[in-house]
DSSP file (Angstrom, degrees, kcal/mol; ACC not computed):
  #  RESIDUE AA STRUCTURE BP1 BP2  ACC     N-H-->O    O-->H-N    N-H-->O    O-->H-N    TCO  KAPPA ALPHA  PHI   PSI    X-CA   Y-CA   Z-CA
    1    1 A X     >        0   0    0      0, 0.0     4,-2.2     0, 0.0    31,-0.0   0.000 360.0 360.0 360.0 -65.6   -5.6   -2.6    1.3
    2    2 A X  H  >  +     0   0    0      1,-0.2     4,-0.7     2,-0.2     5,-0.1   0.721 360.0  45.9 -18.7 -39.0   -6.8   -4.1   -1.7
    3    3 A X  H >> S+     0   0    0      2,-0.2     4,-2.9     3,-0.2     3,-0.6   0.890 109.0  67.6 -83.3 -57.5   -7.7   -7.5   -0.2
    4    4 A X  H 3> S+     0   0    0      1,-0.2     4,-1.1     2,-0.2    -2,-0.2   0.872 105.2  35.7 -10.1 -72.6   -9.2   -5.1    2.3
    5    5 A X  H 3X S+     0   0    0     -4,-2.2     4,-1.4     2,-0.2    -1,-0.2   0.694 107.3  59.5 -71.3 -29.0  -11.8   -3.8    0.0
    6    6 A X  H <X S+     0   0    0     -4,-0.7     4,-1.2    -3,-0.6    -2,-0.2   0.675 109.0  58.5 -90.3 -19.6  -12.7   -7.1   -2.1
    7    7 A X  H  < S+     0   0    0     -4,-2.9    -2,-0.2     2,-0.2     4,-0.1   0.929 110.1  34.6 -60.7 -43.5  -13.6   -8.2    1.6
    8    8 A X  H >< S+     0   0    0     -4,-1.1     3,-1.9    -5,-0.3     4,-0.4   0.990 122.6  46.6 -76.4 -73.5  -16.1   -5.7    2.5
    9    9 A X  H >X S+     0   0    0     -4,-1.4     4,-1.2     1,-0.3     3,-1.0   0.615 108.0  51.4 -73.3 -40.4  -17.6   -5.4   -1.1
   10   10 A X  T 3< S+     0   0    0     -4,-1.2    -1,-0.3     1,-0.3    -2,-0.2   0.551 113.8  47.6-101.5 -11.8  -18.0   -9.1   -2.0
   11   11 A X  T <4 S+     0   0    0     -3,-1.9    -1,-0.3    -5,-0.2    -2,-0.2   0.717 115.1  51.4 -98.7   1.9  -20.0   -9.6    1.6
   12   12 A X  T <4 S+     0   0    0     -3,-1.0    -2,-0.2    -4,-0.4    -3,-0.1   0.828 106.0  61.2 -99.4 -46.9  -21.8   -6.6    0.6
   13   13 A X     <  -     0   0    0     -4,-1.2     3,-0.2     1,-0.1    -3,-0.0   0.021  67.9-134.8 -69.2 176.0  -22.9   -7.6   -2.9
   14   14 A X  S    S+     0   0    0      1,-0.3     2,-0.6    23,-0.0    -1,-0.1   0.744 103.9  43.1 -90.7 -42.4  -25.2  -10.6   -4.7
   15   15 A X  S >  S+     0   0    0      1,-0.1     3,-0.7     2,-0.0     4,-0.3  -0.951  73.9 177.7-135.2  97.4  -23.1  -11.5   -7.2
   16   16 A X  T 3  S+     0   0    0     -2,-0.6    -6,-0.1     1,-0.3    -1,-0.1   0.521  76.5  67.4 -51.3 -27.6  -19.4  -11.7   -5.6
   17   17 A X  T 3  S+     0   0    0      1,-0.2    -1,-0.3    -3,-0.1    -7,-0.0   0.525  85.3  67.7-101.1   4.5  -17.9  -12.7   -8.4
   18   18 A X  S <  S+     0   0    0     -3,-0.7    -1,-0.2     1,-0.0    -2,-0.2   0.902  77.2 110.8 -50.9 -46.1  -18.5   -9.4  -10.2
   19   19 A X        +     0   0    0     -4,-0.3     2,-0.7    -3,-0.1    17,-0.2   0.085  36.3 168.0 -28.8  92.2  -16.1   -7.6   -7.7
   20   20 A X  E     -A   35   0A   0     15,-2.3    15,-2.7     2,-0.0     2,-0.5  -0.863  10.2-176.7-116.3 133.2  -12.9   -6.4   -9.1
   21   21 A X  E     -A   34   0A   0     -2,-0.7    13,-0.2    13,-0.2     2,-0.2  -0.932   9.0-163.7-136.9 117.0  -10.5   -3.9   -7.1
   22   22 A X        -     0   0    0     11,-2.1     2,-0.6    -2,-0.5    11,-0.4  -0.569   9.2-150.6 -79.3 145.4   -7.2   -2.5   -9.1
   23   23 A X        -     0   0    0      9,-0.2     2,-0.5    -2,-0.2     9,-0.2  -0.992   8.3-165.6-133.5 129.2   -4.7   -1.1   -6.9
   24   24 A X  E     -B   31   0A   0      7,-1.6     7,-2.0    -2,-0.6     2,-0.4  -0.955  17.3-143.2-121.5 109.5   -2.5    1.7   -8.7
   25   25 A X  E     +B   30   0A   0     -2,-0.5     2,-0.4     5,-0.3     5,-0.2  -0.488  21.8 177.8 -65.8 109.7    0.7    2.5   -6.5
   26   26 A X  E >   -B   29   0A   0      3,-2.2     3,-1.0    -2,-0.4    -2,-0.0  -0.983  46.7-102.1-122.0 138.9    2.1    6.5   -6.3
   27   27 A X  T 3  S+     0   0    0     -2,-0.4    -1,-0.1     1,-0.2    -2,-0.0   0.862 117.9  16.4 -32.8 -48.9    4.8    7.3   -4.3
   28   28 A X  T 3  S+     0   0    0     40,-0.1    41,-0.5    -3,-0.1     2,-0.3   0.343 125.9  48.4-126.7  36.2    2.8    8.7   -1.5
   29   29 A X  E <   -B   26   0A   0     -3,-1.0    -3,-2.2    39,-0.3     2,-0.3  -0.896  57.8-145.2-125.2 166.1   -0.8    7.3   -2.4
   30   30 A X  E     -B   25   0A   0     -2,-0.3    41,-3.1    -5,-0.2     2,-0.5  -0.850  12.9-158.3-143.5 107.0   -2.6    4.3   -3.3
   31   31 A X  E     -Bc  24  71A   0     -7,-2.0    -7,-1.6    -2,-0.3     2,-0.4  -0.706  10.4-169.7 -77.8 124.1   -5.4    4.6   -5.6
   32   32 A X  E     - c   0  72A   0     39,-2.2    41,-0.9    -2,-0.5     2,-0.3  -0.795   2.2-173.7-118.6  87.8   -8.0    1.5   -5.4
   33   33 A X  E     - c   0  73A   0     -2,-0.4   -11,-2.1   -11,-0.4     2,-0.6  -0.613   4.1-174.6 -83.7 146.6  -10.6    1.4   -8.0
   34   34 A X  E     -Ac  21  74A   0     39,-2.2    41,-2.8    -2,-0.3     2,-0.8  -0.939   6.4-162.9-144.0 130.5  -13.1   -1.2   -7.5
   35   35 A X  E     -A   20   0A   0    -15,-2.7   -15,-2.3    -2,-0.6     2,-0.4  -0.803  10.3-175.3-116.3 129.1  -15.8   -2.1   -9.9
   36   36 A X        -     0   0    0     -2,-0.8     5,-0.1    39,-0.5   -17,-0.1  -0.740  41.0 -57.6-110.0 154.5  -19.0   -4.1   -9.1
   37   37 A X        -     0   0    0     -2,-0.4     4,-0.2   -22,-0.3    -1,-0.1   0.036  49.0-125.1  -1.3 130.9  -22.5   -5.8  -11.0
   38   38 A X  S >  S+     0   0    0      1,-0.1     3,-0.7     2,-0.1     4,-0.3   0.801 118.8  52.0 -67.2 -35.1  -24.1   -2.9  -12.6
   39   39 A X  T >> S+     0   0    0      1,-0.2     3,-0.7     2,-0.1     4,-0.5   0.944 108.3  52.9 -81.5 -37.4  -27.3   -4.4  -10.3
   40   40 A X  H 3> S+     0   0    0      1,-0.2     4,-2.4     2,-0.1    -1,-0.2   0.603  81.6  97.5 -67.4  -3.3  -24.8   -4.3   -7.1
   41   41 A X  H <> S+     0   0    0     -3,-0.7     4,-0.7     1,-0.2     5,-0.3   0.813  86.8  39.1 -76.8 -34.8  -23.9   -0.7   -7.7
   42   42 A X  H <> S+     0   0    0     -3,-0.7     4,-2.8    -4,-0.3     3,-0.4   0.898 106.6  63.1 -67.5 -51.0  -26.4    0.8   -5.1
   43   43 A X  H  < S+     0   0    0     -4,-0.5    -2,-0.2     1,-0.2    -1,-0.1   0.896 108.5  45.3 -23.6 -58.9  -25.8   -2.0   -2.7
   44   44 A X  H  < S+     0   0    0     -4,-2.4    -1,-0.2     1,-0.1    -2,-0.2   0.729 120.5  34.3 -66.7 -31.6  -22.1   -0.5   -2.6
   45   45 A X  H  < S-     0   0    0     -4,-0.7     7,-0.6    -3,-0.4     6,-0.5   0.681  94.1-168.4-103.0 -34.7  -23.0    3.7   -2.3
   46   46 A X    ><  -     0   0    0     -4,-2.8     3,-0.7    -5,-0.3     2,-0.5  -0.444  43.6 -23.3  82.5-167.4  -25.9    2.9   -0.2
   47   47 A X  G >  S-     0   0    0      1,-0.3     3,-3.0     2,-0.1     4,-0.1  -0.711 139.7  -8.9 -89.7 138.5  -28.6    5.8    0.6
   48   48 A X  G 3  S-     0   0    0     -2,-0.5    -1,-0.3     1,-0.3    -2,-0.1   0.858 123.9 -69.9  43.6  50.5  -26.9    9.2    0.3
   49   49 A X  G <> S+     0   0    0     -3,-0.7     4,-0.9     1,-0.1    -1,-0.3   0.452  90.6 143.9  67.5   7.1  -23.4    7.4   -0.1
   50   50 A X  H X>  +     0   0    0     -3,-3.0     3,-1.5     1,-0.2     4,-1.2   0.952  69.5  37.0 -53.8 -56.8  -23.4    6.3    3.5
   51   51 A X  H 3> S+     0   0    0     -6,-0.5     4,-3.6     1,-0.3     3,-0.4   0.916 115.0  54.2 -72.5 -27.1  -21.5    2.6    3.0
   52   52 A X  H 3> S+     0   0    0     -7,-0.6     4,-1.3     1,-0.2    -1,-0.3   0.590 110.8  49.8 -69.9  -3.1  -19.2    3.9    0.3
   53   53 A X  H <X S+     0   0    0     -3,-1.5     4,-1.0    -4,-0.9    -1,-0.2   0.631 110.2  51.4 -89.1 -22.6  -18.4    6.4    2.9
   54   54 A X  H  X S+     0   0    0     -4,-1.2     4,-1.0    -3,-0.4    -2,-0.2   0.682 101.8  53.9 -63.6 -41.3  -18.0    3.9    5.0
   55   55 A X  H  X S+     0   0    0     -4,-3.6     4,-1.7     2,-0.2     3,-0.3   0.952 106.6  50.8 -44.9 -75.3  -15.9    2.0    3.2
   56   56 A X  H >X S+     0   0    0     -4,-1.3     3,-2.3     1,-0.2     4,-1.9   0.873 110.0  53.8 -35.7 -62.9  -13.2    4.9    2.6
   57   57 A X  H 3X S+     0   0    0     -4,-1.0     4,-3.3     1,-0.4    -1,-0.2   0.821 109.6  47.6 -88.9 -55.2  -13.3    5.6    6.6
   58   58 A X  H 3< S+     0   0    0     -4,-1.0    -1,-0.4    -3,-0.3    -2,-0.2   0.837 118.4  44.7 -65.9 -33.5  -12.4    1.6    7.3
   59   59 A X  H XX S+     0   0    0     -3,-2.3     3,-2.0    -4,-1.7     4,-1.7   0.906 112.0  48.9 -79.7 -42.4   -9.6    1.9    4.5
   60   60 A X  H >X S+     0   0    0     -4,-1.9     4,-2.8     1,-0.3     3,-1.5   0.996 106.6  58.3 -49.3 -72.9   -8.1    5.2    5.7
   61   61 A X  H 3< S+     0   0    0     -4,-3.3    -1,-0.3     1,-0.3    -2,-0.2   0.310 112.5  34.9 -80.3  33.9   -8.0    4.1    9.0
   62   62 A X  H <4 S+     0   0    0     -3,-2.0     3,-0.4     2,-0.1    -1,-0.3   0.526 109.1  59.2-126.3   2.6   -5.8    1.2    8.4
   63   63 A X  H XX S+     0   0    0     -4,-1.7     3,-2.1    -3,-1.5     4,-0.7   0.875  89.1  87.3 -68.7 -54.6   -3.8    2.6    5.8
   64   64 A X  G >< S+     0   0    0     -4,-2.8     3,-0.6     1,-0.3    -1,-0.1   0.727  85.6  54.9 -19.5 -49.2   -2.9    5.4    8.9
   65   65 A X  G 34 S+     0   0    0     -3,-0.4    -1,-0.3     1,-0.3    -2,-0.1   0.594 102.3  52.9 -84.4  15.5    0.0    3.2   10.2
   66   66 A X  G <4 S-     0   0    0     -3,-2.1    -1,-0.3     2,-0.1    -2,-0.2   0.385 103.6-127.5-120.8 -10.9    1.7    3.0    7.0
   67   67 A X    <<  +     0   0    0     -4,-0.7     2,-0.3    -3,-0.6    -3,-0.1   0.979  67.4 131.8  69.6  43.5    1.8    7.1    6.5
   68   68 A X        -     0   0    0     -5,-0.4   -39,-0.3    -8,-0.1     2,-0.3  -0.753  63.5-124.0 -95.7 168.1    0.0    6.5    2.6
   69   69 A X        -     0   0    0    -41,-0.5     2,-0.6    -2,-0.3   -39,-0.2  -0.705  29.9-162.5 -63.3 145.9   -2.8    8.3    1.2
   70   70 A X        -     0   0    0     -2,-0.3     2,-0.7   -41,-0.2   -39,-0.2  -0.977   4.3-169.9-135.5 118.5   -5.8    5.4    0.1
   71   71 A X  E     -c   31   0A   0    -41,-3.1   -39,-2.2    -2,-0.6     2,-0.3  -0.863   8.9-162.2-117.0 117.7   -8.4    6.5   -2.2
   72   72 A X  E     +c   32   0A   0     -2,-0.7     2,-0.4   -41,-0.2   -39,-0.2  -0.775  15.3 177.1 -83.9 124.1  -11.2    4.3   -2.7
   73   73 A X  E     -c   33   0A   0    -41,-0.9   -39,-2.2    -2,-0.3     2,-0.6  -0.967  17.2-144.2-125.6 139.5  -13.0    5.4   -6.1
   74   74 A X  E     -c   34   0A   0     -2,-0.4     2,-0.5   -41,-0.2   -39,-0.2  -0.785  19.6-148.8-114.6 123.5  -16.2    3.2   -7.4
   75   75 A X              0   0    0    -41,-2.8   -39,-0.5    -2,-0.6   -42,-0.0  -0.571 360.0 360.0 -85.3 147.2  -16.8    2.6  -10.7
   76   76 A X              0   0    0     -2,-0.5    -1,-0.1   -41,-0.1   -41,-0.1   0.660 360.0 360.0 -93.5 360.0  -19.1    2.2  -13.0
């Protein structure tokens, strides 16, 4: 899932090499924080959150066969 997310975000951004995504492991969750370019940070929530909603939705559903929770949280 991780790899997942630095895919998306780094074709999404200007500055690629800003991208960092942490993956914190819970028994029945997966936490992902992923921090970008302070200037890339709209690029990533989009108007009225649409692609960071988008995002989650693309992670969720491939996280589904594995029975986890995935929460995508953006940082600042």
């Amino acid at each position: 899932m991780k790899e997942l997310v630095e895919v998306i975000a780094k074709a999404l951004v200007d500055h690629p090499e800003g991208v960092i995504v942490t993956e914190t492991v819970h028994p029945k969750s997966v936490v992902l924080e992923l921090k970008v370019d302070p200037e890339d940070m709209g690029k990533v929530i989009g108007k009225q959150g649409r692609i960071a909603r988008a995002i989650r939705t693309v992670v969720k559903s491939a996280a589904s066969k594995d029975d986890k929770k995935v929460i995508v949280e953006i940082l600042q």
